[in-house]
N, C-alpha and C positions, 0 to 999 in steps of 0.2 A: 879755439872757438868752436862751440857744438855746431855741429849741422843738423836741420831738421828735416825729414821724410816725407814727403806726403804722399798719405795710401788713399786717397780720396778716388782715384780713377777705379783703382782695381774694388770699391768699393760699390759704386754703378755699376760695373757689370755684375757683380755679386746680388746684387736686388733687381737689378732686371731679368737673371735666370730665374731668383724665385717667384716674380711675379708671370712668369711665360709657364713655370710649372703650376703654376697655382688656376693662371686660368686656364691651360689644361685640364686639370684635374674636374674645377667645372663642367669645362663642357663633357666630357666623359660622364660625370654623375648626372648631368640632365639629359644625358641619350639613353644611359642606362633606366634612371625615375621613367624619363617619355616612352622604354622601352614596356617596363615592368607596370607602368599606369595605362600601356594599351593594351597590355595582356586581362590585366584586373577589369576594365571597359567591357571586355568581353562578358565578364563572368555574370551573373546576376543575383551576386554581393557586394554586399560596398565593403569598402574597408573596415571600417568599424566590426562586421557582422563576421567578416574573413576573420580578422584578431581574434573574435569570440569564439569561431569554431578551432583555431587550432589552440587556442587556451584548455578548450576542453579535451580536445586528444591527446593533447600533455597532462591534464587531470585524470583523464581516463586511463590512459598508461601506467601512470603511478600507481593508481587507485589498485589495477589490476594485479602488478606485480607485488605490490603491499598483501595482496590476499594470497596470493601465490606463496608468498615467504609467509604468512601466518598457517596458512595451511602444511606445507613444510612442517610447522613446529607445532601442529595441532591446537592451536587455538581456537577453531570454529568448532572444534567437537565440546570442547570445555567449557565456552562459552553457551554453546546447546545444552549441555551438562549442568551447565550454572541456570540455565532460563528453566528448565525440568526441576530443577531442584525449588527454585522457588515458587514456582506454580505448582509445587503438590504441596509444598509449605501453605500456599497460601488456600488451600482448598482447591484447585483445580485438577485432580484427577481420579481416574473412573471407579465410580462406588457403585452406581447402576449400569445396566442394559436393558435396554427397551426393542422389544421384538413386535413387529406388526407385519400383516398381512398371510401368517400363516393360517389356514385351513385347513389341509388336507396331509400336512405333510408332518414328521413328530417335531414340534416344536425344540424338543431336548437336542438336535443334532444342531440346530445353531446355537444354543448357548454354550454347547460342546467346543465348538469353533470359536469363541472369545470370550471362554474363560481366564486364558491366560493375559489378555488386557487389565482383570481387574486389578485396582490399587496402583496403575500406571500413571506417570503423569501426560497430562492431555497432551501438551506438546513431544510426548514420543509416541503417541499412537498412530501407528502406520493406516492410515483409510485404506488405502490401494491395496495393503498387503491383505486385509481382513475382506477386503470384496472380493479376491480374485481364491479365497479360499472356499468362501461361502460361495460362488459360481461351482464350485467342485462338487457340492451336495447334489445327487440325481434329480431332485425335486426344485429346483431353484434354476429358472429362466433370468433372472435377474435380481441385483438388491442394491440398494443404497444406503451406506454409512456415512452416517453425520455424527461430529461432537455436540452435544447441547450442555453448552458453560452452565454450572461450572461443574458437573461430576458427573453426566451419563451420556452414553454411547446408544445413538440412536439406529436401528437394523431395520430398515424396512423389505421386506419380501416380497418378490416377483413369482409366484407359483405356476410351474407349468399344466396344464391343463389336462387329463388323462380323456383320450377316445376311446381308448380300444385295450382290448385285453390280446394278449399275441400269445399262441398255443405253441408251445417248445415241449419236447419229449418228453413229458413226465410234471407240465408244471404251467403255470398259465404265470405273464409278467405284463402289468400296466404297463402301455406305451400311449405317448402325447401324439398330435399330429405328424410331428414329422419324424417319427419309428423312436424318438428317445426312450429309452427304458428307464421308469420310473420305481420301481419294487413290485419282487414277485406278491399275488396275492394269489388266494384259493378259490375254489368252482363257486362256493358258495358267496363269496362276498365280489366275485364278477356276474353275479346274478343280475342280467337285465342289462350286460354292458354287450356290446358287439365284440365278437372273438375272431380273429383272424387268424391264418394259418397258410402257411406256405413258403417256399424260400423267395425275399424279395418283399412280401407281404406287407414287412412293418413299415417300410419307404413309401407304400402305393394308400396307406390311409388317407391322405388327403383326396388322393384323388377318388377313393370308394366312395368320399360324404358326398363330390361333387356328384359323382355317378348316381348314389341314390336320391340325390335332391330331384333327380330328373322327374322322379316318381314319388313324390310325399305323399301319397296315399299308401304305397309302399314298404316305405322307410320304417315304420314304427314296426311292421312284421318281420324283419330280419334279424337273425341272430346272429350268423355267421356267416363267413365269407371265407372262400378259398381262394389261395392267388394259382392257379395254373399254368406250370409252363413258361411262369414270369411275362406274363402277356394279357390273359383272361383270367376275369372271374367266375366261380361255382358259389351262387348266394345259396343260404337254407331257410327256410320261413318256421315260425313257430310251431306252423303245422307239421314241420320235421320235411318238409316237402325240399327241394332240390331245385334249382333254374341252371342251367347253363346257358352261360351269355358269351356273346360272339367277343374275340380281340379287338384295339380300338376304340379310340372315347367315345367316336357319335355312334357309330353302330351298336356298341353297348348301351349305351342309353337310349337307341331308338327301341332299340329288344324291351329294355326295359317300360318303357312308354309302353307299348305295344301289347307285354305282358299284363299290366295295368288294365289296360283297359279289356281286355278279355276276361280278366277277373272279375272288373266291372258289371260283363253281360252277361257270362256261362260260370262265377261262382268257382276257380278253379282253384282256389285254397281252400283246404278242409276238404277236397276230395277224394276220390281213389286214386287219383295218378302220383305216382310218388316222384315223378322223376319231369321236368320238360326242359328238351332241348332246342335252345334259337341261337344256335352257331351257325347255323344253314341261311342265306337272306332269304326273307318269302316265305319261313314254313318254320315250323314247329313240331317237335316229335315227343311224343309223350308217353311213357312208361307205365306201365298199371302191374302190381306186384300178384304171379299169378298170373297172369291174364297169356301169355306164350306157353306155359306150362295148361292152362288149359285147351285153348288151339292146339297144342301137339294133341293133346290125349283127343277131341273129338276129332283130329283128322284120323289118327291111326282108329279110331271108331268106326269110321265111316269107311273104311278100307275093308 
């Protein structure tokens, strides 16, 4: 006769451990949620917008190293190569150059400088490289290069402005306001420009225009100016006449004022003094060519 078994006990406690693990496991995952939904409480994103941002920095990620690895295998140059190729295919690259704002300076030295752009296609023409070459021409304060679709390369010019002619051993050289040297020119085509001279000279142009603005009644009779000593100026007036003026801005231009107006009263350009000195405060000393060499001869007369 069979005997039958019964496993029913040891069966209860087999579902009552899973059921103690299990709400276990509960309460663990709702301290951990309450833990991780008091942290996110803090933040000021909600869940949804949190999801969003780290979808993107796993998009981003990828994104990046995908270029990474195309770059590795040159693919963005080929594809540049491929975008070139069809945009000269299709008419877009450069048949013209278009040059504006020169004046004064030979036009021929900037077409000199992008020549070698023509018949390029637009999308390899370098702006940056072609501005910072044209910045290298003596004459050129600034410029701007633009593409204008679909085939010309647009140069606009910034010309610097010539003051002064600066007197160097053997040779006269345009300079702008602030001593830049723009191209030697000759006596004859610096006719009527102001010439400066001395070491230090070409730097101190600005500040000479301030100096003779003191005096615009002045201003128009000056041709030259020496820088002295890197301190003072020695003006010359058309008259071939000579001032020495004291070191110093105001006192230089008070000399100056001062001078002015004495020319104003007593006529002291265009006369016999060749020479006046206001480096002294208070006085003025004036030279007459002859005039010491005649003094000696009637004193030894009179002896």
């Amino acid at each position: 006769m069979a005997e039958t078994i019964n496993r029913k006990g040891k069966g209860v406690r087999r579902s009552a451990a899973a059921q103690s693990r299990a709400a276990t496991a509960r309460k663990a995952k709702a301290k951990t949620s309450g833990a991780v939904g008091g942290a996110l409480s803090l933040l000021p994103f909600t869940e949804d917008q949190l999801h969003k941002v780290f979808l993107a920095i796993i998009l981003g990620g990828a994104a990046a190293l995908a270029w990474f690895v195309a770059s590795l295998a040159g693919v963005p140059a080929l594809a540049q190569a491929q975008v070139a190729a069809i945009a000269s295919d299709a008419g877009f690259e450069v048949r013209r150059v278009e040059v504006t704002g020169v004046e004064r300076m030979n036009e021929l030295k900037v077409y000199e400088r992008v020549l070698a752009e023509r018949d390029r296609p637009m999308p390899l023409v370098d702006l940056a490289a072609i501005r910072a070459d044209l910045l290298s021409l003596s004459w050129v304060e600034d410029a701007r290069v633009s593409r204008q679709l679909p085939d010309t390369l647009a140069i606009d010019i910034v010309e610097r402005t010539p003051r002064a002619a600066l007197r160097k051993p053997g040779r006269l050289v345009l300079i702008d306001g602030t001593g830049h040297e723009l191209e030697p020119v000759t006596e004859a085509n610096a006719k009527g420009m102001l010439k400066v001279s001395g070491p230090g000279a070409a730097k101190q142009v600005a500040a000479l225009d301030t100096l003779l603005d003191a005096a615009p009644a002045l201003k128009p009779q000056v041709t030259e100016a020496e820088w002295v000593g890197n301190r003072r100026w020695d003006i010359t007036f058309k008259t071939g006449q000579v001032l020495a003026l004291p070191h110093g801005d105001d006192p230089s231009a008070g000399a100056l004022v001062q001078f002015a107006r004495l020319d104003g009263v007593n006529r002291l350009l265009g006369g016999k003094v060749a020479a006046f000195d206001m480096r002294a405060p208070d006085r003025i000393y004036m030279r007459i060519p002859g005039r010491a060499e005649k003094q000696a001869l009637e004193a030894k007369g009179g002896e």
